[in-house]
VEXTOR-518630 format. One record per atom (N, C-alpha, C): atom name; x, y, z negated. Coordinates in pm, whole numbers, plus 32768, in hexadecimal, padded with zeros to 4 digits. Last residue first. Example, Ala and Ser with C-alpha at 12.3 -4.5 7.8 and 13.67 -1.06 7.14 Angstrom:
BEGIN
+------+------+------+------+
: atom :   c1 :   c2 :   c3 :
+------+------+------+------+
:    N : 8505 : 7F1F : 7D3C :
:   CA : 8557 : 7F96 : 7D36 :
:    C : 850A : 8003 : 7CED :
:    N : 8527 : 7DC7 : 7CF4 :
:   CA : 84CE : 7E3E : 7CF4 :
:    C : 8528 : 7EB6 : 7CF4 :
+------+------+------+------+
//
This chain:
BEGIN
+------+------+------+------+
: atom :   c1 :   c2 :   c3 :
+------+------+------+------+
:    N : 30A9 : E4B8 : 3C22 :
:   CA : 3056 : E490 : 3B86 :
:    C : 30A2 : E43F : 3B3E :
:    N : 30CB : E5A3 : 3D1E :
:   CA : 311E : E4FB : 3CDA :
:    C : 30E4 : E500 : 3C44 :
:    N : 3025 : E626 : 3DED :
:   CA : 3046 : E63F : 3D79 :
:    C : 3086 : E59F : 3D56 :
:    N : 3063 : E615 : 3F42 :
:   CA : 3032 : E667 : 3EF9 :
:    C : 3068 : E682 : 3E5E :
:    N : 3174 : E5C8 : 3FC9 :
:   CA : 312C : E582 : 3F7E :
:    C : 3100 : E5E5 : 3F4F :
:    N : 31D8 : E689 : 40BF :
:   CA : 3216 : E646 : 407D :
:    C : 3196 : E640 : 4034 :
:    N : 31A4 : E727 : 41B9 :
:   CA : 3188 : E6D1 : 41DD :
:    C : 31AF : E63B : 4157 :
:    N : 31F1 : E850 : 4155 :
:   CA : 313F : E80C : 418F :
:    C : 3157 : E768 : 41BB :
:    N : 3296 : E861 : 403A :
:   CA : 3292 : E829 : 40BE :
:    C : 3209 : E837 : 410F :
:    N : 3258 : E955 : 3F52 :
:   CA : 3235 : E8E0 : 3F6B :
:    C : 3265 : E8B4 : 401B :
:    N : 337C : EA4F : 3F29 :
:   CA : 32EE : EA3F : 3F21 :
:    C : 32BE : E978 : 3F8D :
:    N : 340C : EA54 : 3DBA :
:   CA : 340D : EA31 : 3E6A :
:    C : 338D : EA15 : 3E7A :
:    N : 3408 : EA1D : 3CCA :
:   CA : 33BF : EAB3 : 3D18 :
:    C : 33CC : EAB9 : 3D97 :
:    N : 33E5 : E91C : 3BDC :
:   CA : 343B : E93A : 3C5F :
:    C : 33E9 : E9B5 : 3C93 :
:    N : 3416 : E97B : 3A79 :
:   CA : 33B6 : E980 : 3B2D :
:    C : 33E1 : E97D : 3B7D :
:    N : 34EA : E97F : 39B0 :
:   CA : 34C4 : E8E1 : 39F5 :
:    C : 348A : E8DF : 3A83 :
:    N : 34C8 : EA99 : 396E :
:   CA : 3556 : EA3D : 39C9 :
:    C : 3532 : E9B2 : 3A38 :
:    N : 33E7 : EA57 : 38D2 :
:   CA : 3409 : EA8C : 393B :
:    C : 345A : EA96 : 3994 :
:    N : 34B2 : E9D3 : 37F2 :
:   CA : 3429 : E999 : 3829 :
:    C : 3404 : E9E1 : 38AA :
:    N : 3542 : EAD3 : 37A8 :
:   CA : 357F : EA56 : 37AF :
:    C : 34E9 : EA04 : 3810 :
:    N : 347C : EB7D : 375F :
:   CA : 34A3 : EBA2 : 37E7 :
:    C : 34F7 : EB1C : 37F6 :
:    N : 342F : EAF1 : 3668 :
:   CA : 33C7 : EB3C : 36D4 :
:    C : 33D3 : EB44 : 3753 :
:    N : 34E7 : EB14 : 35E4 :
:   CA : 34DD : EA8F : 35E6 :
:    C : 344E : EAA3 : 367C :
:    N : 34FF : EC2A : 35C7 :
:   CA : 357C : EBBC : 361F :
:    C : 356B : EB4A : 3616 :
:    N : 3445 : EC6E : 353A :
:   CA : 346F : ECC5 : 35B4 :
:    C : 34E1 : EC1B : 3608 :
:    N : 3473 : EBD9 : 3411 :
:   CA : 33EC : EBA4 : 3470 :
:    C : 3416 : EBEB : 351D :
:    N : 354F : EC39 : 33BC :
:   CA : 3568 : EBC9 : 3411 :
:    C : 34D9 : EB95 : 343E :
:    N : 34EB : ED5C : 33BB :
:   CA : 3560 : ED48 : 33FD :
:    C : 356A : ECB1 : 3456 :
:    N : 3389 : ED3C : 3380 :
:   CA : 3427 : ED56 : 334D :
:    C : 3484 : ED33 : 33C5 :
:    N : 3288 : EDD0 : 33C9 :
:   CA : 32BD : ED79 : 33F8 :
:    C : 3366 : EDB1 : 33A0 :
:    N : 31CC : EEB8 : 338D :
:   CA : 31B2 : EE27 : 3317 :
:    C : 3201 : EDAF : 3380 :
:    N : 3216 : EF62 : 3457 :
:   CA : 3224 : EF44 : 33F2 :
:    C : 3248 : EEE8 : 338C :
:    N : 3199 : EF4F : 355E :
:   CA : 31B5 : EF04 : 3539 :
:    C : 3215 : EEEF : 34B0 :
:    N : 311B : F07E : 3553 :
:   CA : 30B1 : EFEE : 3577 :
:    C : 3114 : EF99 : 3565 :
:    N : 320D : F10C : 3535 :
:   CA : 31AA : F125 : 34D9 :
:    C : 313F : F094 : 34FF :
:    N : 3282 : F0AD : 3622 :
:   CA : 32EF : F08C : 35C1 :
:    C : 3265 : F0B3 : 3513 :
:    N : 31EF : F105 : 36CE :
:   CA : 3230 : F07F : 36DB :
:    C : 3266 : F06E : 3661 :
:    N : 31EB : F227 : 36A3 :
:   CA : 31A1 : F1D6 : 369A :
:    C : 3184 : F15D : 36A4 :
:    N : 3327 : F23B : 36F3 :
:   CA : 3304 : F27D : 368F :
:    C : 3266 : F233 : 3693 :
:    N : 3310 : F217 : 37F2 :
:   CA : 338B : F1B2 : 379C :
:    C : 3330 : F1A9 : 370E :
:    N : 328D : F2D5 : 385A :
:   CA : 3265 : F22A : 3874 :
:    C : 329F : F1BC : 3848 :
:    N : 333D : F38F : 3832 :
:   CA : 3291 : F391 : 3805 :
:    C : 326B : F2F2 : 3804 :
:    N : 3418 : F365 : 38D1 :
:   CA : 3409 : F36D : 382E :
:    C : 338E : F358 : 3810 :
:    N : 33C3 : F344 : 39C6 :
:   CA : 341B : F322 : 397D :
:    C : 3409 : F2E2 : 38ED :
:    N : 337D : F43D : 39EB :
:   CA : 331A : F419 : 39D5 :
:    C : 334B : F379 : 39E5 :
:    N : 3456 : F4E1 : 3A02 :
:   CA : 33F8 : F50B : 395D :
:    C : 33A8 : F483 : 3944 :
:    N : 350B : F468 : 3AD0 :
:   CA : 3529 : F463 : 3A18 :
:    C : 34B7 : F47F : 39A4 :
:    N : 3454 : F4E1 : 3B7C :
:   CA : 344C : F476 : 3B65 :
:    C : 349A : F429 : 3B11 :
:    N : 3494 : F5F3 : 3B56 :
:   CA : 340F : F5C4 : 3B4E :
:    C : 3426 : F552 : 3B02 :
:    N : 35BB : F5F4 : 3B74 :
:   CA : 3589 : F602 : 3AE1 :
:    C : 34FA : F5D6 : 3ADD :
:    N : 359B : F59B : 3CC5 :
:   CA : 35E7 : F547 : 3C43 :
:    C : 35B6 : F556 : 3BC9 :
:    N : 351F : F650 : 3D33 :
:   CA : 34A1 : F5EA : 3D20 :
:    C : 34F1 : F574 : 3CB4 :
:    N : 3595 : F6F7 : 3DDC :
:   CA : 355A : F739 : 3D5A :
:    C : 350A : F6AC : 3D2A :
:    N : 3647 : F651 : 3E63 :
:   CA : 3696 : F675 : 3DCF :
:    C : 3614 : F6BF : 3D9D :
:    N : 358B : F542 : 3EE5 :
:   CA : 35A6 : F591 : 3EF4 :
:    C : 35F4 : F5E3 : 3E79 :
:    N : 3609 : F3E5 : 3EFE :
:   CA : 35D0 : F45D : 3EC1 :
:    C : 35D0 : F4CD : 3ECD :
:    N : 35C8 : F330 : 406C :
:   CA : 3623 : F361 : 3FFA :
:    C : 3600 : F3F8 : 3FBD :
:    N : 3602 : F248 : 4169 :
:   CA : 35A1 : F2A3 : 4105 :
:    C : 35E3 : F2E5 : 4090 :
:    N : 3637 : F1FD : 4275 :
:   CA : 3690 : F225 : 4214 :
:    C : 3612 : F274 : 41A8 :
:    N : 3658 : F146 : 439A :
:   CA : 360F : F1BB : 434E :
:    C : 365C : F1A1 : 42CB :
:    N : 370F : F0F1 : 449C :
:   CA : 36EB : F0C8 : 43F0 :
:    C : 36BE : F159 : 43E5 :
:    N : 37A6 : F13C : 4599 :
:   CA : 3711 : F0BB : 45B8 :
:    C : 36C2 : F0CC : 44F4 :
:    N : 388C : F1C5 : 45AB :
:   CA : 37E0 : F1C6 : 4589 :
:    C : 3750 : F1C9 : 457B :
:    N : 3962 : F169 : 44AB :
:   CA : 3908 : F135 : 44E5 :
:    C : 38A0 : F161 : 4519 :
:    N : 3A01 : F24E : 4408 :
:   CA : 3A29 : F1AB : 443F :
:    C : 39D4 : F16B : 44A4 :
:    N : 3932 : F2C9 : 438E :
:   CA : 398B : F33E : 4403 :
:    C : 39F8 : F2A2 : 4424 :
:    N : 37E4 : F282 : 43CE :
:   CA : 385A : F254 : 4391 :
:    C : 38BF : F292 : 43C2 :
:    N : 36BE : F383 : 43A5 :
:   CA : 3720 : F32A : 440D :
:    C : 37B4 : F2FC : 43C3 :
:    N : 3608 : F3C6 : 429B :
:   CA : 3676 : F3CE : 42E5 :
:    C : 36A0 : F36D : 434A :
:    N : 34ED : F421 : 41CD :
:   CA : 3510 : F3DE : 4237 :
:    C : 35C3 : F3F4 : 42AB :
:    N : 34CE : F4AD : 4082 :
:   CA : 3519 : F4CC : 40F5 :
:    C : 3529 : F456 : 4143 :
:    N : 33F6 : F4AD : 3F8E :
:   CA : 345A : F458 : 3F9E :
:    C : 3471 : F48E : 4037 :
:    N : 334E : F556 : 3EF4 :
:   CA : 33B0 : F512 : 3E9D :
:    C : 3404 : F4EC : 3EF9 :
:    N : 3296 : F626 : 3F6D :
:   CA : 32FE : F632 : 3F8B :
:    C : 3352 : F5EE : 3EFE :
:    N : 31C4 : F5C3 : 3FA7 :
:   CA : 31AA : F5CC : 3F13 :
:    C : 3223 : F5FB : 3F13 :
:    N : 31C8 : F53B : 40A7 :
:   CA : 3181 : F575 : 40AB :
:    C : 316B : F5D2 : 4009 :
:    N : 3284 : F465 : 405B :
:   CA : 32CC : F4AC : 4095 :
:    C : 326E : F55C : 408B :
:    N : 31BB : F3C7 : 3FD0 :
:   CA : 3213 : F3FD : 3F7C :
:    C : 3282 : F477 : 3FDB :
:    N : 312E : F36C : 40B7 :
:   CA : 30ED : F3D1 : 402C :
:    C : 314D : F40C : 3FED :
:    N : 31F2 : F2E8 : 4132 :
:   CA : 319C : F34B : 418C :
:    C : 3163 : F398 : 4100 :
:    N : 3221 : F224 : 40AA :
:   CA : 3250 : F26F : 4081 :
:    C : 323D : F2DA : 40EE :
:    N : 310C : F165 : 40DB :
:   CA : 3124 : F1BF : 404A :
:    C : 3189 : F215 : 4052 :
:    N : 3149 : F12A : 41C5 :
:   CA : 30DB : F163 : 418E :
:    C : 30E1 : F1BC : 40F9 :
:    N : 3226 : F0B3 : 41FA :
:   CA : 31F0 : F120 : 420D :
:    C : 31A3 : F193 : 4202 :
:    N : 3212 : EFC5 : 4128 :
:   CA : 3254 : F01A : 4123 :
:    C : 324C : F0BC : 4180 :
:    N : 3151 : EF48 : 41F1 :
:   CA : 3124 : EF9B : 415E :
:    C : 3176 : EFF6 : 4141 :
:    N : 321B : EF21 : 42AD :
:   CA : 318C : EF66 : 42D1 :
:    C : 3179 : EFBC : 4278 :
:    N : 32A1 : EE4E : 4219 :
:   CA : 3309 : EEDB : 425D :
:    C : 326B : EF2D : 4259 :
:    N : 31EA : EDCF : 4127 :
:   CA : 321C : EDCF : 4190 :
:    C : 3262 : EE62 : 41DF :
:    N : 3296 : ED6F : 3FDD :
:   CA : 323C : ED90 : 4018 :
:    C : 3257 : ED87 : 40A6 :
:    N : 3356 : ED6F : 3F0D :
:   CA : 3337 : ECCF : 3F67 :
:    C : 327E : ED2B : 3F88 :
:    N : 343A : EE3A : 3EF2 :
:   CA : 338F : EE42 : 3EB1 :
:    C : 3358 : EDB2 : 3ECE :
:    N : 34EC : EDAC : 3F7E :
:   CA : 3527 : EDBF : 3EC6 :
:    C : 349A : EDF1 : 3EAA :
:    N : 3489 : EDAF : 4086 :
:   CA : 34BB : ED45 : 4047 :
:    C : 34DD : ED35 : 3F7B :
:    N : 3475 : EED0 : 40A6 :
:   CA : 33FF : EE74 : 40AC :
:    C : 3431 : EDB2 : 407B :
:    N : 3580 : EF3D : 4081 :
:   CA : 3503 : EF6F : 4006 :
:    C : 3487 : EEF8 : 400E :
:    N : 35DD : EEC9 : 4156 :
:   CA : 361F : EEA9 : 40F3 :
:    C : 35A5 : EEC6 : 4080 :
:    N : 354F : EF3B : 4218 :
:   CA : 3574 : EEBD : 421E :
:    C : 355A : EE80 : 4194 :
:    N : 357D : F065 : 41DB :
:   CA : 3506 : F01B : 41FD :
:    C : 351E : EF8E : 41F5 :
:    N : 36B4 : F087 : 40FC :
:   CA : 3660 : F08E : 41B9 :
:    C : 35DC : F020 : 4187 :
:    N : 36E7 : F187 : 4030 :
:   CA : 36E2 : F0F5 : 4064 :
:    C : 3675 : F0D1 : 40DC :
:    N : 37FE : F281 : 3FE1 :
:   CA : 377E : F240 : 401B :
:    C : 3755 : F1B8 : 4037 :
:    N : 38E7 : F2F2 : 3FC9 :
:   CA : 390F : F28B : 4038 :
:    C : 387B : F26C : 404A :
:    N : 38BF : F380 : 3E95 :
:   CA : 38C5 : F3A2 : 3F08 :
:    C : 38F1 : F36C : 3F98 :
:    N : 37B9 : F298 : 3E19 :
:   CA : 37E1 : F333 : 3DE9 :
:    C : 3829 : F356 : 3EA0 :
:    N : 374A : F1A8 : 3E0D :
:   CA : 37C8 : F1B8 : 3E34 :
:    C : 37D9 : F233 : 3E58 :
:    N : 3685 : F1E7 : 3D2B :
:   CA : 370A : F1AE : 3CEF :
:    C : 375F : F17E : 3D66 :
:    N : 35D5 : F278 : 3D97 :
:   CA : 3641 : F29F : 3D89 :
:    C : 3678 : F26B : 3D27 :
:    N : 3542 : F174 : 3E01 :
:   CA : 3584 : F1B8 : 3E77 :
:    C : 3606 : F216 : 3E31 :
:    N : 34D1 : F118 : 3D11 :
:   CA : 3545 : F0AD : 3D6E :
:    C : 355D : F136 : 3DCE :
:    N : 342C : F1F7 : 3CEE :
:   CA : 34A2 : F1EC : 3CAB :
:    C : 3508 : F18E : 3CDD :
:    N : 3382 : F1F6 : 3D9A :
:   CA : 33D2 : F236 : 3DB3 :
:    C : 3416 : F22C : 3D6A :
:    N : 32F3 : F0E7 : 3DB2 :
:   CA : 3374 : F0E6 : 3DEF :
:    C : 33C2 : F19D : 3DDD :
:    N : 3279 : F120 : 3CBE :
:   CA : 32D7 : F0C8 : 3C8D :
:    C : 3312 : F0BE : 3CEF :
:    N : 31D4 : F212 : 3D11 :
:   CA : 3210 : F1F5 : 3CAC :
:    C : 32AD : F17F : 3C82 :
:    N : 311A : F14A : 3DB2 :
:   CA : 3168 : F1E5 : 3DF3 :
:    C : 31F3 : F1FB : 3D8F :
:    N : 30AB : F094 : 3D09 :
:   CA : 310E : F06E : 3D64 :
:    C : 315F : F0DB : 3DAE :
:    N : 302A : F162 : 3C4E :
:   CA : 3086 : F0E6 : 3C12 :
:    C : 30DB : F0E7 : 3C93 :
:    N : 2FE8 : F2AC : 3D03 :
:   CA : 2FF5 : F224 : 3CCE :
:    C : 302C : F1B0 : 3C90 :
:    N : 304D : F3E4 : 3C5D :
:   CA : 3075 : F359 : 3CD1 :
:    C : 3035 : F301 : 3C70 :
:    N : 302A : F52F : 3C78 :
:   CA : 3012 : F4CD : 3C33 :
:    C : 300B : F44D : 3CB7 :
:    N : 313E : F625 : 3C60 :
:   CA : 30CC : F5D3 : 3CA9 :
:    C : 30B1 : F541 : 3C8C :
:    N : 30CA : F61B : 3B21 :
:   CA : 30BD : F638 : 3B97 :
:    C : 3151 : F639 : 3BFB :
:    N : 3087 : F51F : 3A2A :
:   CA : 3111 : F585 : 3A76 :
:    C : 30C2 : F5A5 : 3AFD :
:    N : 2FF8 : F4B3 : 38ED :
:   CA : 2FED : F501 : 399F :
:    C : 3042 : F549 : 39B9 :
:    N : 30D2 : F3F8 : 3814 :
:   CA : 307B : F485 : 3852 :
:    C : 3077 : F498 : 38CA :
:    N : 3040 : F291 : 37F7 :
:   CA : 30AE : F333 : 380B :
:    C : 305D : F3A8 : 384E :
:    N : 2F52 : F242 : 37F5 :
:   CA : 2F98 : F26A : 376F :
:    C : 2FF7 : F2BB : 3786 :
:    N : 2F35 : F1B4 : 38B8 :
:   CA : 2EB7 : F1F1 : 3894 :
:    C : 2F08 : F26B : 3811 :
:    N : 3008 : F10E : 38CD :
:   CA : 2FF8 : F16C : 395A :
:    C : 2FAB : F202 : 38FA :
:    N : 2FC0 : F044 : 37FC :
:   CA : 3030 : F0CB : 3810 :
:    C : 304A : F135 : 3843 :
:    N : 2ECC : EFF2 : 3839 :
:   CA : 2EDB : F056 : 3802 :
:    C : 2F5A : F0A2 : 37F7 :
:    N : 2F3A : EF45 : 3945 :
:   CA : 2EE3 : EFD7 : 392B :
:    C : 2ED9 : F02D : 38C5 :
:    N : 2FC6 : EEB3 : 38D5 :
:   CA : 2FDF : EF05 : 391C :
:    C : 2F9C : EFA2 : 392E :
:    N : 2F09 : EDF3 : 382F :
:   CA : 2F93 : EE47 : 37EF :
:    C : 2FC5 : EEC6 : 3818 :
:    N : 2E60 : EDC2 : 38E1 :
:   CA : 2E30 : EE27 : 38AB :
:    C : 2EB8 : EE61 : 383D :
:    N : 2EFB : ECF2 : 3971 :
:   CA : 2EC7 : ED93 : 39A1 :
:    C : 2E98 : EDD8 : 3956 :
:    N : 2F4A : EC5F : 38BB :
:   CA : 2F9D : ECC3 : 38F6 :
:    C : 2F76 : ED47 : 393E :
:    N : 2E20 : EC08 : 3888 :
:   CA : 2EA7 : EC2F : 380D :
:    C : 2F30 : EC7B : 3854 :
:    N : 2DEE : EB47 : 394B :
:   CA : 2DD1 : EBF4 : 3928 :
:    C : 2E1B : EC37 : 38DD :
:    N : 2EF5 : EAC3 : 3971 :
:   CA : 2EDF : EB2D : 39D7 :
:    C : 2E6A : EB88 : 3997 :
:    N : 2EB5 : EA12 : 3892 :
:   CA : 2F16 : EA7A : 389C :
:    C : 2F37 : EABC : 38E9 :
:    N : 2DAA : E9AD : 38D9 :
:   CA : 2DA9 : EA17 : 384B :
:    C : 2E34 : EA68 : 3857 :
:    N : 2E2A : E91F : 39E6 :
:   CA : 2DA9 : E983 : 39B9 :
:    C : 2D8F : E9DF : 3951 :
:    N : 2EA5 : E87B : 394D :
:   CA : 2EC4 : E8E4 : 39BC :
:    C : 2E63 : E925 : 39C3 :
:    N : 2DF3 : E79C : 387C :
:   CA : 2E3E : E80C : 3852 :
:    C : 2E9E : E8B2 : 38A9 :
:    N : 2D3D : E76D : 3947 :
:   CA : 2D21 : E7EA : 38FB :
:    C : 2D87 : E814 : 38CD :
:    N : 2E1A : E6C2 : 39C0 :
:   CA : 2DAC : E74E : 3A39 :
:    C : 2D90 : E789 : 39D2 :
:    N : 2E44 : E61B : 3911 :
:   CA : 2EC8 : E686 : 3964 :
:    C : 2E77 : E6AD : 3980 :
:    N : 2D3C : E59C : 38C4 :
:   CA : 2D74 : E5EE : 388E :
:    C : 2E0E : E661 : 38A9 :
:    N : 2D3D : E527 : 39E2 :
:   CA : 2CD3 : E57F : 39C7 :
:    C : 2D02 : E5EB : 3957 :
:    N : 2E0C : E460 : 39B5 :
:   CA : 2DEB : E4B6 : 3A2B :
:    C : 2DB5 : E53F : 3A58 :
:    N : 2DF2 : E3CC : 3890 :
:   CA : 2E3D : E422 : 38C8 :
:    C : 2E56 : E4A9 : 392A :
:    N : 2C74 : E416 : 387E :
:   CA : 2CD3 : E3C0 : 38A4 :
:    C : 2D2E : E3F2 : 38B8 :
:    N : 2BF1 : E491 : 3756 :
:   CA : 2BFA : E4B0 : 37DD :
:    C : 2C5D : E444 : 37EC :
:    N : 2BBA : E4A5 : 364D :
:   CA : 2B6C : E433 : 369A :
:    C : 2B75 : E43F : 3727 :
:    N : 2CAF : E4B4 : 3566 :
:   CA : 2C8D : E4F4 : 35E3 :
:    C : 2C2D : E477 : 360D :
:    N : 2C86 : E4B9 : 3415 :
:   CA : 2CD2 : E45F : 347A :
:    C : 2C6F : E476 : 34E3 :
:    N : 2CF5 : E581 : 3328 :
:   CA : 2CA0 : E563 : 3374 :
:    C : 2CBA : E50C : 3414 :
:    N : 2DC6 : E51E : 3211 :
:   CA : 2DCD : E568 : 3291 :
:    C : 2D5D : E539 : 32EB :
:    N : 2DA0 : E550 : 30E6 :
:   CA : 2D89 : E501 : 317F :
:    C : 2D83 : E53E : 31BC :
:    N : 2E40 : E5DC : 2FBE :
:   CA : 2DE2 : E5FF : 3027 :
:    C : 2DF0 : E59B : 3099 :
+------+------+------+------+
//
């Protein structure tokens, strides 16, 4: 078989190929989302994915600061969303009993098994949509993922390097 020889120029062909693998992620994503079971109270992807960073520091909590740097979002957002989740009673606001200038966010205990079920559900349909992946396709996957730097861009550093 020939391999069809791209008529895009290097340049052009990195943009589509980023392009096909940002949809390809989102819609990976989504359907997983789409695929575990509805837990009430029902959260968003991003509601979702800090409350689990929040209780994986279970009981010491993690301060505003700190959550908005390990989400690489801003402290603000961070407000924002976990204003919902406090409101969904998952996650408890605290003063640092060290400090307290530091907020402190942290799970509430009826919202741990919740957020084990729903856990599982999202493992559990992750693991049915990706399937037709073996062991060493999984780690050659996340090996390559390693590679992203996830720091977020400078504003003042070189847009993209080609």
């Amino acid at each position: 078989m020939i391999e069809k020889q791209s008529k895009l120029n290097p340049e052009n062909e990195r943009d589509e190929l980023l392009q096909i693998f940002l949809e390809k992620m989102f819609s990976l994503m989504k359907q997983i989302h789409r695929d575990s079971l509805p837990q009430e109270p029902m959260l968003s992807p991003p509601q979702a994915r800090l409350a689990f960073t929040i209780a994986r520091y279970q009981d010491e909590g993690i301060s505003v600061k700190e959550l908005a740097r390990t989400a690489k979002i801003t402290p603000g957002a961070i407000t924002q969303f976990t204003d919902v989740l406090i409101a969904k009673n998952l996650v408890t606001r605290e003063e640092d009993a060290s400090d307290r200038r530091i907020v402190r966010l942290k799970i509430t205990p009826s919202a741990r098994s919740h957020m084990e079920s729903i856990r599982k559900s999202f493992l559990y349909a992750a693991a049915r949509t990706l399937a037709v992946l073996n062991i060493d396709d999984l780690k050659q996957i996340n090996a390559i993922l390693e590679k992203i730097n996830l720091e977020p861009l400078e504003k003042d550093s070189a847009q993209f390097a080609h």
